[in-house]
C-alpha positions as CSV (number, residue, x, y, z in Angstrom):
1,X,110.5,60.4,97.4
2,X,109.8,61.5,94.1
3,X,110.4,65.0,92.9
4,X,106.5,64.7,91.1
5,X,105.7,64.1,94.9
6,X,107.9,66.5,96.7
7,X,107.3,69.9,94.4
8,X,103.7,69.8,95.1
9,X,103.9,68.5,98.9
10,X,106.4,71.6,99.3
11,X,104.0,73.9,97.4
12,X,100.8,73.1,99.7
13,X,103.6,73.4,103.0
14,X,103.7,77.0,101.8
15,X,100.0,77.4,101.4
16,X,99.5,76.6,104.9
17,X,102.6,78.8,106.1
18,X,100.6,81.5,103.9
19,X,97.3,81.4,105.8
20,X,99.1,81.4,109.2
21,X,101.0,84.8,107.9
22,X,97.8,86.4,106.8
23,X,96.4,86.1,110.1
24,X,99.7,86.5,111.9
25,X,100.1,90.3,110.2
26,X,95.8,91.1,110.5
27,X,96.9,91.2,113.9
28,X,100.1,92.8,114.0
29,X,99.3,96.4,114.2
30,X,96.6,95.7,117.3
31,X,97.4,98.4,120.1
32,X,98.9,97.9,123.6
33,X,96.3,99.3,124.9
34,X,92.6,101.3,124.8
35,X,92.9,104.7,123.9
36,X,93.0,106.8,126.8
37,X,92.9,103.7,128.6
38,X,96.7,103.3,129.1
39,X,96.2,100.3,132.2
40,X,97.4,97.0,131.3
41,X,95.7,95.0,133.5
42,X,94.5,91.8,131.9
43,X,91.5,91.3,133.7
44,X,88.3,91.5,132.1
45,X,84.9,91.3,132.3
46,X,84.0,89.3,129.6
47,X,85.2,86.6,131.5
48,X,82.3,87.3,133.5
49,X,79.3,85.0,132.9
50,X,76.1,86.6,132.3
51,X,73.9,85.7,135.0
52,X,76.5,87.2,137.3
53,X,77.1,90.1,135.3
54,X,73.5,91.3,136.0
55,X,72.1,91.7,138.9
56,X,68.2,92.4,138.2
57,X,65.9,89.7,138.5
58,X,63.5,90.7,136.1
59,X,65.9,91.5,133.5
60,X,67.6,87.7,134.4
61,X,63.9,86.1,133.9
62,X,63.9,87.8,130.3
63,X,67.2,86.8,129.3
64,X,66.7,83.3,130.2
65,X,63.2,83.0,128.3
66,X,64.8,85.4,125.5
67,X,67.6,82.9,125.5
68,X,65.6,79.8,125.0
69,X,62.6,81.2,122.7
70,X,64.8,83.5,120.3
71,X,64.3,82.8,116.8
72,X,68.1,83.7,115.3
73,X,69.4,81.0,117.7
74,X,67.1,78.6,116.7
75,X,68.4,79.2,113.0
76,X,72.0,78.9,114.5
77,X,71.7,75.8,116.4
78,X,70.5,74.3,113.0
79,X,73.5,75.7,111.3
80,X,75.3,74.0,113.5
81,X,73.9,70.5,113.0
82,X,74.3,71.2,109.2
83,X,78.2,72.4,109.3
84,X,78.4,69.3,112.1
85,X,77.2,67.2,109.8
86,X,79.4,68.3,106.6
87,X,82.0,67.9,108.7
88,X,81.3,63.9,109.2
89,X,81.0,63.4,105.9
90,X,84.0,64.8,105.0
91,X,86.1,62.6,107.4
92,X,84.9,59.6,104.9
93,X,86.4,61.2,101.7
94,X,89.3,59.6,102.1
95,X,87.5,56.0,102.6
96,X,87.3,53.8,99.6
97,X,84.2,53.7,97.9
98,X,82.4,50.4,98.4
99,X,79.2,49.6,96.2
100,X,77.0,46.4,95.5
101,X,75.9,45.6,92.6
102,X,73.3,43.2,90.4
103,X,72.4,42.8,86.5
104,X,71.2,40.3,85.0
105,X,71.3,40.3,81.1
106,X,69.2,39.0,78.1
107,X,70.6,38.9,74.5
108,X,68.9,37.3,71.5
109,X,71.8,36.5,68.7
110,X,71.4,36.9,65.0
111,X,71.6,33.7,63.6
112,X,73.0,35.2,60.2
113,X,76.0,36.9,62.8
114,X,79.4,35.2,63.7
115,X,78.5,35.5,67.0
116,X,75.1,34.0,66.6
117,X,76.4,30.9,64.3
118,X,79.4,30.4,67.2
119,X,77.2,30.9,70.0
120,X,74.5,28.1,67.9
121,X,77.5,25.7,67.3
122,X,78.6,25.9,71.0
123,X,75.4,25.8,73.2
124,X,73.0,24.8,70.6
125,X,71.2,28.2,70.8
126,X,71.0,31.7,69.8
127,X,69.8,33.4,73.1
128,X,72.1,34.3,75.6
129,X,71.7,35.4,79.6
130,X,74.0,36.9,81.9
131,X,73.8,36.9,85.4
132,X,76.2,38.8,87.8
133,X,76.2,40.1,91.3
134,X,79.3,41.2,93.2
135,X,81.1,44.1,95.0
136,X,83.5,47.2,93.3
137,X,85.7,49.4,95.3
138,X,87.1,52.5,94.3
139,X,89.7,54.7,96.1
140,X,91.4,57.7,95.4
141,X,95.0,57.9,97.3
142,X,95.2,61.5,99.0
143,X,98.8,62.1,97.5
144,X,98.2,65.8,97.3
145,X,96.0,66.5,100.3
146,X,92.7,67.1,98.8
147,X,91.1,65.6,101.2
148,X,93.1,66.7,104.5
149,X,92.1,70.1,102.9
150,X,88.7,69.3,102.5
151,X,88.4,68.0,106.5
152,X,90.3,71.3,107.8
153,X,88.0,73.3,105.9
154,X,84.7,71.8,107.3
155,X,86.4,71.7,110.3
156,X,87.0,75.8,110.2
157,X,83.2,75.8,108.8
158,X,81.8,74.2,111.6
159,X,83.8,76.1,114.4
160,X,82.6,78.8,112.6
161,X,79.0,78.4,113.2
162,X,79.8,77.5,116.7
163,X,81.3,81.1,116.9
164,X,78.7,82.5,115.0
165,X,76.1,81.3,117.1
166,X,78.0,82.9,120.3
167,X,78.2,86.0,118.4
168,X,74.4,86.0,118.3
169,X,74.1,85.4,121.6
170,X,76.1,88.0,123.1
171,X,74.0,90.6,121.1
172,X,71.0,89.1,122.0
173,X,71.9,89.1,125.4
174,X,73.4,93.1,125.1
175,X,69.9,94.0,123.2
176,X,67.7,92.5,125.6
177,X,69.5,94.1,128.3
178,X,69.4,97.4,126.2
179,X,65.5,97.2,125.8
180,X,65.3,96.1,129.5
181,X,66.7,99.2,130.6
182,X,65.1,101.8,128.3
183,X,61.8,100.5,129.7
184,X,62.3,101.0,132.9
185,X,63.4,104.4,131.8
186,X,60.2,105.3,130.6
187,X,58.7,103.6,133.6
188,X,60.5,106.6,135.4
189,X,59.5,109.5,132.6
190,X,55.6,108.3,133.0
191,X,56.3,108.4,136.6
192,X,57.9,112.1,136.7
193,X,55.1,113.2,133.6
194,X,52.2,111.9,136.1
195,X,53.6,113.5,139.3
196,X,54.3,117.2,137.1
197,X,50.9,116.8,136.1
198,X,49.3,116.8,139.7
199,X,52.2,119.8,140.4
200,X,50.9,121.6,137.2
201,X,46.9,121.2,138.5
202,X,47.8,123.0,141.7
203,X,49.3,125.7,140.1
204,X,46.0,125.5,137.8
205,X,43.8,125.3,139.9
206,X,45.2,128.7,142.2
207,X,45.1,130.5,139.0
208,X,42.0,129.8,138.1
209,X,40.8,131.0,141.4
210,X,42.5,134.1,141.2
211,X,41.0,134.9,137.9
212,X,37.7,134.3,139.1
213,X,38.3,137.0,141.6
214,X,39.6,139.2,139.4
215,X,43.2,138.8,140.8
216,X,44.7,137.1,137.7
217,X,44.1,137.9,133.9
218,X,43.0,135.5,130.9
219,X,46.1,135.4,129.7
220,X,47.9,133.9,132.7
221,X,45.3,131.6,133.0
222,X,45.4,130.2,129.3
223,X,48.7,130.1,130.2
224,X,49.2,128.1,132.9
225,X,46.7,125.7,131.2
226,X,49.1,125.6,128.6
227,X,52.3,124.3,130.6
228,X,49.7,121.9,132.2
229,X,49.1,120.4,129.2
230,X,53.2,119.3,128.2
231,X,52.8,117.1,130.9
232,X,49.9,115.7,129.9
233,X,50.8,115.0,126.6
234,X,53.7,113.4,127.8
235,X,51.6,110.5,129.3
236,X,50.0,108.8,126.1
237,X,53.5,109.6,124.2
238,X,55.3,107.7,126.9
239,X,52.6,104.9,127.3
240,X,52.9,104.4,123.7
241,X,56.6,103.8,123.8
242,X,56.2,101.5,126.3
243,X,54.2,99.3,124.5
244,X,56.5,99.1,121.6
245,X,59.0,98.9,123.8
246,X,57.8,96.1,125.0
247,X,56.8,94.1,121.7
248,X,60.2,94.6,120.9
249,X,61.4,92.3,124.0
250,X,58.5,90.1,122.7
251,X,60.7,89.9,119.5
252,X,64.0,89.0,120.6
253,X,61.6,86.5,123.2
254,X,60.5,84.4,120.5
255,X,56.7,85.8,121.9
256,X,53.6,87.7,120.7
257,X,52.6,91.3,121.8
258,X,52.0,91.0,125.8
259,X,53.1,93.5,128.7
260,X,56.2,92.5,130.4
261,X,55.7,92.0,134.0
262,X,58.7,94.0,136.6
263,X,59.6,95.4,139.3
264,X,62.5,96.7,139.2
265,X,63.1,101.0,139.1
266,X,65.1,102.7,137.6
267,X,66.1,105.1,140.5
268,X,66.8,101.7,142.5
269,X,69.3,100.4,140.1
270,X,73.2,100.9,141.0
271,X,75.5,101.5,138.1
272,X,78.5,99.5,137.8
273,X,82.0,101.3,138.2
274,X,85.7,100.5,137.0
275,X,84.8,97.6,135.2
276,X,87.6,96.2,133.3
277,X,88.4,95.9,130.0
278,X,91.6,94.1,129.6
279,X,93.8,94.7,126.5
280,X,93.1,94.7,123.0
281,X,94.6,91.2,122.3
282,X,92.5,89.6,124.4
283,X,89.7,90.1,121.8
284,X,91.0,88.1,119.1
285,X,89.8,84.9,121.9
286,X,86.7,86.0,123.7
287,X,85.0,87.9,120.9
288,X,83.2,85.4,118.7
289,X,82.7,87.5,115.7
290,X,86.7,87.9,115.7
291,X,86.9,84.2,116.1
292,X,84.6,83.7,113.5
293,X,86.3,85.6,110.7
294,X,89.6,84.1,112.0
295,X,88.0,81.2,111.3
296,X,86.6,81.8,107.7
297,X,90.4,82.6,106.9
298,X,91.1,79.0,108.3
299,X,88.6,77.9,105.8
300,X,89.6,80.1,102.7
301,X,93.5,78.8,103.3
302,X,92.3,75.4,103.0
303,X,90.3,75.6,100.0
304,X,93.2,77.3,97.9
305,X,94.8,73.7,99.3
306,X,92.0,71.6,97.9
307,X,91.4,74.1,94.3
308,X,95.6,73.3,93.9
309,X,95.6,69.9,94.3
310,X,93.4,69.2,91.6
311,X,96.7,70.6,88.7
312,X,98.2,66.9,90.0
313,X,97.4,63.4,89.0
314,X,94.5,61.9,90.7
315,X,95.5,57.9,91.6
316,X,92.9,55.7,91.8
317,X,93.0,51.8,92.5
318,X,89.6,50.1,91.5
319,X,88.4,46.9,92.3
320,X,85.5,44.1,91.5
321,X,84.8,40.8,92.6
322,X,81.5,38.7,92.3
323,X,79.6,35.6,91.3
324,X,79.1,36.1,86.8
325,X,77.3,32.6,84.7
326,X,75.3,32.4,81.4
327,X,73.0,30.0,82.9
328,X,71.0,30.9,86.1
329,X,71.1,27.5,87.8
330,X,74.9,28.2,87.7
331,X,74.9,31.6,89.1
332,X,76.0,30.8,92.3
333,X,78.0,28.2,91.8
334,X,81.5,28.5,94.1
335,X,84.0,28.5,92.8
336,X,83.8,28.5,89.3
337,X,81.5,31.6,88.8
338,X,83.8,33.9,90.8
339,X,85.3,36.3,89.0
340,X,87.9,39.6,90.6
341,X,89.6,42.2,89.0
342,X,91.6,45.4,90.1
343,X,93.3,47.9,88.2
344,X,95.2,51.0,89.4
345,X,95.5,54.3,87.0
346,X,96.7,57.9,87.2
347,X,94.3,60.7,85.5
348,X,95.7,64.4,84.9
349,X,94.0,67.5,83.7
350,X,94.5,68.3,80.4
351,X,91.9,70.2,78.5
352,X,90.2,71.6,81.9
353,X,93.3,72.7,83.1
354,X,92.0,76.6,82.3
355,X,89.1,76.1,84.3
356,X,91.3,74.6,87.1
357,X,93.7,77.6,87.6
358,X,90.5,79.7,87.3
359,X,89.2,77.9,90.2
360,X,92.5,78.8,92.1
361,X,93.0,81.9,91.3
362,X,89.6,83.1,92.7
363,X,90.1,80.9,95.6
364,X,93.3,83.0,96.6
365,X,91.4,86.2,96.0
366,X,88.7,85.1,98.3
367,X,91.1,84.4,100.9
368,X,92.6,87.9,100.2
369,X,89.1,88.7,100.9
370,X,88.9,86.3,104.2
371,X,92.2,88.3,105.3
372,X,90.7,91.8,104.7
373,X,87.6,90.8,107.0
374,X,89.1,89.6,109.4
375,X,91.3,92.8,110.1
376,X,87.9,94.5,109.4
377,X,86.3,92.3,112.4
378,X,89.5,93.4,114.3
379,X,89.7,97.1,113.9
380,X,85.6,97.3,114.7
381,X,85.9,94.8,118.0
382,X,89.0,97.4,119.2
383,X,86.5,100.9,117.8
384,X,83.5,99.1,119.6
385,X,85.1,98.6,123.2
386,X,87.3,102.3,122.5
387,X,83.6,103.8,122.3
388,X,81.8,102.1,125.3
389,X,85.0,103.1,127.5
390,X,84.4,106.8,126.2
391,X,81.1,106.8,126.7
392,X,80.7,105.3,130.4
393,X,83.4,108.0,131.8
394,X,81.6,111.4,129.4
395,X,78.2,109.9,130.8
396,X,78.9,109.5,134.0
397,X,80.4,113.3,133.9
398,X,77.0,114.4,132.4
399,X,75.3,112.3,134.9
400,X,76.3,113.9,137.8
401,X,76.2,117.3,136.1
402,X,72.2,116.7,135.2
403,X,72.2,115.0,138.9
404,X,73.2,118.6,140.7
405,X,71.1,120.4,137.7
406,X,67.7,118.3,139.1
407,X,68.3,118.7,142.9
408,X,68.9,122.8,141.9
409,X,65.9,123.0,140.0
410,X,63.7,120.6,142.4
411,X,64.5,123.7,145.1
412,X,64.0,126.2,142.8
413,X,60.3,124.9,142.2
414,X,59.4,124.9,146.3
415,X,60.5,128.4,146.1
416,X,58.3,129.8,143.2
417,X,55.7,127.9,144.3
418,X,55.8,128.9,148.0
419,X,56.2,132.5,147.1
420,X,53.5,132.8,144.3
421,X,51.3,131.5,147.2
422,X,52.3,134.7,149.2
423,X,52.1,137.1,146.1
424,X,55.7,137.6,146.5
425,X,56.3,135.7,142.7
426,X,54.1,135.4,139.7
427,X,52.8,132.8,137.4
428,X,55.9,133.0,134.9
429,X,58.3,132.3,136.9
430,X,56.5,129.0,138.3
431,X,55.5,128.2,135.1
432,X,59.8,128.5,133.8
433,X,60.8,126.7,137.0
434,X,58.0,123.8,136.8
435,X,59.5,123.5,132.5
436,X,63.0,123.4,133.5
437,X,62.5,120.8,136.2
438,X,60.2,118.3,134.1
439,X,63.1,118.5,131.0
440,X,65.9,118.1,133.5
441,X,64.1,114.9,135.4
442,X,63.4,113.6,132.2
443,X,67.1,114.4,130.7
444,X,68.4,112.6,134.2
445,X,66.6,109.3,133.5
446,X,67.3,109.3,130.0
447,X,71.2,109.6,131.1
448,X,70.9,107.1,133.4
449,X,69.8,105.0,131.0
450,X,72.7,105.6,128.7
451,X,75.2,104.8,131.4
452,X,73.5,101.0,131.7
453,X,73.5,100.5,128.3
454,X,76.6,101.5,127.9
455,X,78.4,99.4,130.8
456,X,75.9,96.8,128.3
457,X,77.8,97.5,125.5
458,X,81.1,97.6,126.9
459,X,80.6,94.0,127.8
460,X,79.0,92.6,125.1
461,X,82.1,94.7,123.2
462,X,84.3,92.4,124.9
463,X,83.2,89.2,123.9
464,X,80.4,88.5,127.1
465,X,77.7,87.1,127.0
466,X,77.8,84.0,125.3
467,X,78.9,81.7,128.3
């Protein structure tokens, strides 16, 4: 082979070995395992698929109309066709060029011109046609790999939407989820608000009767009133939440403003222990983002292929072959109005060559960039599922903590209330009991909450969700 040839073949050779490097050291540095998660057992539940990762069937009846109706998927499913169809294209680049062609020509010779008195002498007139119909080809040979360049980085484009599409998914899925449980949630605060209510207008009402018989004073009556009252405000705070709550799974739904129908409970609801999260390298597979910036490297490596290729001479063999005659009655006339011709040429940069190594030069920086993301994408995915395993074991510690807190206080309220019945307790310390129980209800459900949504996160951290 030529040493023109071989230089440049051995040049793009080290191009790809370059890319594969890049990605090969983004990942070097990747941990063993989770931070104070030292197991390495490789089972994982991103694995799991999401209709058996959840168990509710209202929250299952969202995600599958959330997952058909949503909006960003629709835009990713055409993103998809698009890359799909750059891709096609680019597996004809390398397919000569084949066009059909017709022209038909009208010339009227000076009859003063050489060409007019020749033209007179010969065919006895001064005007001339031209009539000519045929085929060119054109084909460029792929000597430096332009073009295989050009198919692995639509390829890497195309996957990429794939991936990006699954990426969507898995946070739609997670965020849906998310919402579900935060409004059951304040399902259970509206519920505990309403029943402290009907708690606080017994207390009310036994005040109100002993300051009409001159047992109690204003001031524990304005009072009591008073603690009555949080309650009460809690119940159009927490209907309002609801309803925005709400229009925000109407969002990710692809749907207008309408009350979501359930009934599911929040106290019903069992929370998922020990679930798995494998080891760190498994997310450079199952998490689509990371796949997606590995990707975009693929892409960026292939276009510093495609911006070198064009410092070499470009071969092209042209070709044309028709039916050409002066006369029109002739046109067609086989043989003797065919006509061929093909010619082969080599064309190198000369003047542009500037431009060209401008061209490249970026082209490596941006996959410089490509290789900086992509560790980025890395080092968040291993953060992201570090977090979620922090915070399901600290919340389930609070949990259970708030849990004993409730069931304390819950007693402690009988009491006060049974005494101040007998005049063995008064109206403050009903009124600090009744307080400390409503926050620490509230404060349970709210935790509860946290520890779904962040077994949620934990999966969608892992890569589920998309299949």
């Amino acid at each position: 082979m030529n040493k023109y040839i071989k230089k440049p073949i051995r040049l793009l050779l080290l191009l790809v070995a370059a890319g594969s490097f890049a990605q090969q050291k983004a990942v070097a540095e990747l941990p063993g395992n989770y931070l104070n998660a030292p197991s390495s057992d490789t089972t994982n539940i991103a694995d799991v698929k999401w209709k058996d990762f959840f168990a509710e069937k209202d929250l299952l009846a969202m995600l599958d109309n959330a997952l058909a109706k949503n909006n960003t998927l629709q835009v990713a499913d055409k993103n998809i066709e698009i890359a799909n169809l750059q891709l096609r294209q680019s597996k004809w680049n390398s397919v000569p060029q084949v066009n059909a062609f017709m022209n038909v020509s009208s010339n009227r010779l000076s009859e003063n011109s050489l060409n007019g008195i020749n033209a007179n002498q010969a065919l006895g007139k001064n005007h001339i046609e031209d009539y000519t119909a045929g085929l060119n080809l054109s084909w460029e040979a792929d000597i430096w790999g332009k073009f295989r360049n050009q198919k692995a980085k639509a390829r890497a484009e195309y996957l990429s939407t794939t991936e990006a599409k699954k990426a969507t998914q898995t946070a739609v899925v997670a965020n849906v989820a998310k919402s579900f449980y935060n409004l059951l949630m304040l399902d259970a605060q509206l519920d505990i608000a309403r029943r402290t209510l009907l708690l606080n207008d017994s207390i009310v009402f036994m005040v109100n009767l002993q300051y009409e018989s001159g047992q109690a004073t204003l001031l524990a009556k304005q009072q009591v009133e008073a603690q009555r009252l949080v309650a009460a405000k809690l119940i159009p705070e927490l209907e309002r939440n609801i309803a925005l709550q709400e229009n925000a799974i109407g969002i990710l739904s692809g749907a207008f403003p309408e009350q979501k129908q359930r009934s599911s409970m929040l106290n019903e609801l069992a929370i998922a222990d020990n679930l798995s999260a494998g080891i760190p390298s498994q997310l450079l597979n199952k998490r689509p983002d990371v796949r997606n910036a590995e990707l975009n490297l693929q892409a960026a490596n292939a276009k510093v292929g495609i911006t070198k290729a064009y410092f070499y001479p470009t071969l092209t063999i042209t070709a044309a072959g028709g039916v050409n005659s002066f006369e029109s009655s002739n046109w067609f006339t086989i043989p003797a109005s065919l006509f061929g011709n093909i010619a082969g040429g080599l064309t190198a940069p000369l003047l542009n060559s500037k431009k060209i190594r401008t061209q490249y030069e970026i082209s490596k920086i941006e996959r410089d960039q490509a290789v900086v993301q992509f560790r980025q994408t890395v080092l968040v995915a291993v953060t992201e599922v570090t977090n979620a395993l922090v915070s399901i074991e600290k919340l389930k510690m609070q949990y259970q903590l708030s849990e004993e807190r409730t069931v304390t206080l819950q007693q402690t309220v009988k009491n006060a209330t049974l005494l101040f019945r007998n005049g063995l307790a008064n109206y403050i310390e009903v009124i600090i009991a009744q307080g400390n129980l409503l926050q620490s209800q509230l404060e349970l459900a709210s935790i509860k909450k946290d520890r779904l949504a962040a077994n949620v996160e934990l999966y969608r951290a892992l890569g589920g969700g998309w299949e």
